[in-house]
N, C-alpha and C positions, 0 to 999 in steps of 0.2 A: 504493500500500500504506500509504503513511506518513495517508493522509485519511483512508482507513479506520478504522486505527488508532485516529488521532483523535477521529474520530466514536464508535466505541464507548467512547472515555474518556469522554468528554463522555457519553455516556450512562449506563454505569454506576456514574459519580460522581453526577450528578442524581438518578437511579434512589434509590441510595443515603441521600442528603441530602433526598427527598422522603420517604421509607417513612418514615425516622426525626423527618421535625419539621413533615410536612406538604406540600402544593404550594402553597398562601400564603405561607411561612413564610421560603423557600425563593425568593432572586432569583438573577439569570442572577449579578451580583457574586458571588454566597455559592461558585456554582459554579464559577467561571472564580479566586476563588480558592483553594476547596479544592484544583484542577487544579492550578494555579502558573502559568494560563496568562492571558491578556488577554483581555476578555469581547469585544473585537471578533474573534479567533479562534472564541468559540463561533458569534459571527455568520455566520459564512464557512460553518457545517454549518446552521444552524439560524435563520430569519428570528425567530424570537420564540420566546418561552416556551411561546406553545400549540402551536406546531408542536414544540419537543421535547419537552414531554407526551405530543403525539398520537403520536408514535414510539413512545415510550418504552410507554405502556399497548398500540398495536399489538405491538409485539414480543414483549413480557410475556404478552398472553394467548396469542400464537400458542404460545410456552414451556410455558403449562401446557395448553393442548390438548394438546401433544402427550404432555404429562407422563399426561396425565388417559387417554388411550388407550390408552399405557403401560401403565397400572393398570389397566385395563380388558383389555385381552388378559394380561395377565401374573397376574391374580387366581384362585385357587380356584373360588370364587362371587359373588353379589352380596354377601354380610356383608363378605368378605375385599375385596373393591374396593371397599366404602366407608373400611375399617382404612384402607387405602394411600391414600385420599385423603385421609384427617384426617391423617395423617404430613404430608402436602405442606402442607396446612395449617396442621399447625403450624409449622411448617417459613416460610411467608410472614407468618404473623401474628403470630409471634414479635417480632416486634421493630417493629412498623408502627403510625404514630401512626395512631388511628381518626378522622382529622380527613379523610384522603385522600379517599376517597370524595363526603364534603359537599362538600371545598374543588372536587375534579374536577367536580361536578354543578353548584355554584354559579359558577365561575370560567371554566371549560374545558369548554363543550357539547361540542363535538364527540369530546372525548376520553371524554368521559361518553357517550353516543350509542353510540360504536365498545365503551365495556362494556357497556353497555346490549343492544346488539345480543345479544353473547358468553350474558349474563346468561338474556334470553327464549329465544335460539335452540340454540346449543353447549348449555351448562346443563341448559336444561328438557329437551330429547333426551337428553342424559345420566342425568338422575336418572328420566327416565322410564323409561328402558330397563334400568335399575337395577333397580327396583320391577318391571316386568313379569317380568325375568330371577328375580329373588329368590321371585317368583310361583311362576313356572315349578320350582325349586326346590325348592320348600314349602318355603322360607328365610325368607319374609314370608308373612303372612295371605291367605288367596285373596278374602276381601271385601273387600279394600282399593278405594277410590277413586283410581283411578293420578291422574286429570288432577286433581283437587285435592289430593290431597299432594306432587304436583308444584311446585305451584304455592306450597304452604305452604313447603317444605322452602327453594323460592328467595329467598321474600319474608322466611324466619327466616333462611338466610343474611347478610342485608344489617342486621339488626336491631341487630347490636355496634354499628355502624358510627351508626347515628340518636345524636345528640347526646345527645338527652332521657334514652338509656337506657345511654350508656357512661361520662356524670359522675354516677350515682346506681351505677355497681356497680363496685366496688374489685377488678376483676382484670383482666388486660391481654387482648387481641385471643384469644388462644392458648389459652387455659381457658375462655374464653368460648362458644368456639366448639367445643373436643372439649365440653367440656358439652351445646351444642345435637345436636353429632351423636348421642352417646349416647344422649341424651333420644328423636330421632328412631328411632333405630334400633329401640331398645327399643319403641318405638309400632308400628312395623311388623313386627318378627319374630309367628312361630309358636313352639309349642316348640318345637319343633327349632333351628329359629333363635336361641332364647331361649339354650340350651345354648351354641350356636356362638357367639354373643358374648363372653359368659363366658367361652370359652377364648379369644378371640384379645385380650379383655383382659388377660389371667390373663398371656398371652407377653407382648404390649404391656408391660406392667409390668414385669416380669422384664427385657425388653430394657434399657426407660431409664433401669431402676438400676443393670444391667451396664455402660451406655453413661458414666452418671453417676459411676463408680468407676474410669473409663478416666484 
């Protein structure tokens, strides 16, 4: 019990100390001293750095699948299951240096590879069946292009995260990104749909001022 224990320290501290300054930025010292513990203890769960990366991102996506199915069973329609995912959204990208993803892809294949996978596979089925569903609906347009805005929606997700275009724009991972959803939304609603946005911004709003006066 007591290893276990350990091991999810060691992970949720790394976890932690990666979102916030990077996984370059960030050595096994940084961690085994945030911990109070001795980096040859991290050694004993963890042979290297890529190996508790590669956990650490396995784990995490397995978390927001399930979060994402979640919202996906538990939604109104497609408009309202994208709402519930820009929550989670903000919700991760609140506070996450935009370096992660570079340093994971340049440093840490395989830990990039295992998002990767997440990214083409999990992802693209999800936002496709999104768009089909919201079809279905008359919540999005019936001319849409499922397999290419599929594919747009995926490759503008990762867009904050490119170097070139997150030190030319003055707002953090979290605005960046409910902006891009918006932006999408609005591309794909009908009117109907057009309506239904509008209102669950309208509560959206209304919540995070309530929530912001707590």
């Amino acid at each position: 019990m007591v290893e276990i224990d350990t091991n999810e320290r060691i992970k949720r501290k790394a976890h932690e100390l990666f979102m916030r300054y990077g996984l370059r930025s960030v050595s096994m010292d940084d961690i085994a001293q945030s911990l109070g513990i001795s980096k040859k203890t991290i050694y004993q769960f963890f042979k290297d750095k890529d190996e508790l990366i590669v956990d650490i991102v396995d784990q995490e996506i397995k978390c927001r699948e399930t979060c994402c199915e979640n919202d996906r069973i538990g939604s109104d329609n497609a408009i309202h299951e994208i709402f519930l995912a820009m929550d989670m959204a903000m919700e991760i990208f609140r506070n996450m240096n935009p370096s992660v993803v570079y340093d994971m892809q340049k440093y840490h294949p395989k830990a990039f590879r295992i998002f990767s996978n997440h990214k083409h596979q999990y992802l693209y089925n999800m936002i496709h069946e999104n768009i089909e569903r919201g079809i279905r609906e008359e919540l999005y347009r019936s001319d849409l292009n499922v397999d290419i805005l599929t594919h747009y929606r995926i490759e503008n997700m990762m867009l904050p995260f490119n170097p070139e275009f997150h030190t030319k724009v003055k707002s953090n991972l979290a605005k960046i990104e409910e902006e891009f959803i918006i932006h999408y939304l609005f591309g794909l609603a009908s009117i109907k749909g057009h309506k239904l946005i509008l209102k669950y911004q309208k509560e959206r709003i209304k919540k995070l001022n309530t929530d912001g006066k707590k």
